[in-house]
One Martini backbone bead per residue (centre of mass of N, CA, C, O) as a GRO file, in nm:
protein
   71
    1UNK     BB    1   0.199  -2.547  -0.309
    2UNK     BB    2  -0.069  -2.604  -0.530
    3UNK     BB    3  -0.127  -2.533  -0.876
    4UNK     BB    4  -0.433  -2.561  -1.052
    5UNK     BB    5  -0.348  -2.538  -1.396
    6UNK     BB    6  -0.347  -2.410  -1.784
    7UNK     BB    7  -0.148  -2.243  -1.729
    8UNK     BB    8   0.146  -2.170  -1.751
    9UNK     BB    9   0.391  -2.075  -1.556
   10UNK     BB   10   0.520  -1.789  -1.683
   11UNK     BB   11   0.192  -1.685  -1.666
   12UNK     BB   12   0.192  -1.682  -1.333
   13UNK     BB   13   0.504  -1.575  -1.278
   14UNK     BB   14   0.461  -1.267  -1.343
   15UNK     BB   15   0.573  -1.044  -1.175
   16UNK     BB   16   0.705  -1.171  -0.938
   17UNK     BB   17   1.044  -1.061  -0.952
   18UNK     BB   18   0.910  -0.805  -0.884
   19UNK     BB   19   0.950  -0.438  -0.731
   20UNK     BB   20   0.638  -0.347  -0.665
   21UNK     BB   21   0.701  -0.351  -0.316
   22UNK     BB   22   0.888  -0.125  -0.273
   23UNK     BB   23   0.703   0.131  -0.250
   24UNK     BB   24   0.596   0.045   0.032
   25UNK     BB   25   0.491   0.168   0.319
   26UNK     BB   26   0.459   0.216   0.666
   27UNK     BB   27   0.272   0.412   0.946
   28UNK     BB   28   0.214   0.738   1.047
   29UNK     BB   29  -0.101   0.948   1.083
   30UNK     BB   30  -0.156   1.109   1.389
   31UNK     BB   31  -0.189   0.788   1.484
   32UNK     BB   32  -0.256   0.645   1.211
   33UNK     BB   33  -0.204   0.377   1.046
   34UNK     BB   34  -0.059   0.339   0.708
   35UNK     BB   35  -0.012   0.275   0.345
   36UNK     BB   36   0.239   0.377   0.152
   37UNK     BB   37   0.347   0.530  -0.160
   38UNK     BB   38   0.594   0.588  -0.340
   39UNK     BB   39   0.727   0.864  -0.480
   40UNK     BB   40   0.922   1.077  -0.718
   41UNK     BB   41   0.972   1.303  -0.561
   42UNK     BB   42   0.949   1.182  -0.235
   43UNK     BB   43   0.687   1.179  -0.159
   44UNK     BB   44   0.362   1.011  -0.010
   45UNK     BB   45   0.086   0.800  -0.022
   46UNK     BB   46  -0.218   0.701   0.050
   47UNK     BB   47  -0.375   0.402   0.031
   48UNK     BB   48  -0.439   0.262   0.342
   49UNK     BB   49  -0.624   0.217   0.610
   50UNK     BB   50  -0.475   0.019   0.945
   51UNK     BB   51  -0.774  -0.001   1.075
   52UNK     BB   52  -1.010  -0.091   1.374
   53UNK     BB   53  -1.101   0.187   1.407
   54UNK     BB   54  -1.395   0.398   1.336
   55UNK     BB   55  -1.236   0.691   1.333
   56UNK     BB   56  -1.010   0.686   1.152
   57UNK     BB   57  -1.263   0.672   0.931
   58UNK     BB   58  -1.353   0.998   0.975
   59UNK     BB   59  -1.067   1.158   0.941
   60UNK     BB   60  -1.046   1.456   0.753
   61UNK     BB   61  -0.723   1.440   0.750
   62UNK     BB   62  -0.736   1.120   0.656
   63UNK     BB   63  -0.688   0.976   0.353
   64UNK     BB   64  -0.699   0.830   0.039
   65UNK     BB   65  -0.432   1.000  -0.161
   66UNK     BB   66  -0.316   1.160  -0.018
   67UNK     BB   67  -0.026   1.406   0.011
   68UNK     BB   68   0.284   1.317   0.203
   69UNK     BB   69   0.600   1.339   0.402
   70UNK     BB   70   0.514   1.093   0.634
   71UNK     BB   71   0.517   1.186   0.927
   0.00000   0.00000   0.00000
């Protein structure tokens, strides 16, 4: 891949090796598959529901935010 920029290459590849991706983990709550954030308690946070089903995104029981200890 070629990145034509005017930026130097330092400042476009700054916190690229971060582990900043190291927090999130999928899974699924109730059987709607999600994207957790791992939270410092232990407990995980939902962050963004991964499904192409549109009644999933109806269930008032799962949506973004939540937080749940990711069963």
């Amino acid at each position: 891949m070629i990145l034509w920029t005017v930026l130097p290459v330092e400042q476009v590849m700054e916190g690229f090796a971060d582990d900043a991706y190291n927090r999130y983990e999928t899974g699924e709550v109730a059987g709607i598959p999600v994207l957790f954030e791992k939270m410092d308690t232990g407990l995980k946070k939902i962050v963004r529901i991964n499904s192409s089903d549109p009644a999933h995104y109806l269930n008032q029981k799962v949506f973004p935010g939540l937080i749940t200890s990711g069963l």
